[in-house]
C-alpha positions in Angstrom: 124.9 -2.8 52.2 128.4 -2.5 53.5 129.5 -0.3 56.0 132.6 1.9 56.0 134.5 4.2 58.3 135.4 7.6 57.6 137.7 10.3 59.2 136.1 13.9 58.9 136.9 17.0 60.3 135.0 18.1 63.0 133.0 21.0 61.2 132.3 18.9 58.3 130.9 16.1 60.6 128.8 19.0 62.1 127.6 20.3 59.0 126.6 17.2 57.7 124.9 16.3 60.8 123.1 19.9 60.7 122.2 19.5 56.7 121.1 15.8 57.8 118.7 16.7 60.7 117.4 19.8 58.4 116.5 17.8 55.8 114.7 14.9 57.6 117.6 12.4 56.6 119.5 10.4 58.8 123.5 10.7 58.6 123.9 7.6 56.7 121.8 8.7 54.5 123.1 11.7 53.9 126.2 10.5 53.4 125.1 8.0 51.4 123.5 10.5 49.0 126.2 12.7 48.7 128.7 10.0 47.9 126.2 8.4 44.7 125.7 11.8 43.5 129.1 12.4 43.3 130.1 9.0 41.6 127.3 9.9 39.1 129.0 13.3 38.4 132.2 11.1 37.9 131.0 9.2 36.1 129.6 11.1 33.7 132.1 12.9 33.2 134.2 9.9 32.0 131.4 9.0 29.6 131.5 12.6 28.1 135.4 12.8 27.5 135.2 9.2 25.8 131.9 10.4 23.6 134.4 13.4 22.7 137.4 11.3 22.3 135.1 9.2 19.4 133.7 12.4 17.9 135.5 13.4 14.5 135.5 17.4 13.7 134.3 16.4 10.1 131.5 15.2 11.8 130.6 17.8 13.9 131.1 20.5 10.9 129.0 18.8 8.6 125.5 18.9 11.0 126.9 22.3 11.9 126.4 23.5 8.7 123.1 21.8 8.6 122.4 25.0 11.2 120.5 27.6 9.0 122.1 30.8 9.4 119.0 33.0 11.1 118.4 35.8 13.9 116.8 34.0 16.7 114.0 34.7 17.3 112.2 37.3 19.7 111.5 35.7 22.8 115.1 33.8 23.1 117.4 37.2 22.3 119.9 38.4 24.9 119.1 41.8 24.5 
């Protein structure tokens, strides 16, 4: 584990603190949390654009027109 200092405004600070206490987590954990969840959203991200970068369109047309043409059906229309 490493530890790191932070500056935060003093309303997030207490609306961490609040979130922390309400869900039975210490601050550090919290924190902690919050910070891999957003690396994992980073993350992937990065791996999406470079899956997208390797697609080709020739690709992606020929399974699409793999796709029979049908109404859908019943139970998963809009309407």
């Amino acid at each position: 584990m490493s530890t790191v200092t932070i500056q935060l405004p003093d309303s997030v600070k207490n609306n961490i603190e609040a979130l922390a206490t309400k869900e039975g987590f210490t601050v550090s954990q919290f924190v902690a949390s919050a910070a891999a969840e957003k690396v994992a959203a980073l993350m992937s991200m990065d791996s999406l654009r470079r899956e997208a970068e390797a697609g080709r369109r020739a690709d992606f047309e020929k399974y699409l027109s793999a796709v029979p043409s049908v109404p859908p059906a019943e139970n998963d229309r809009l309407d």
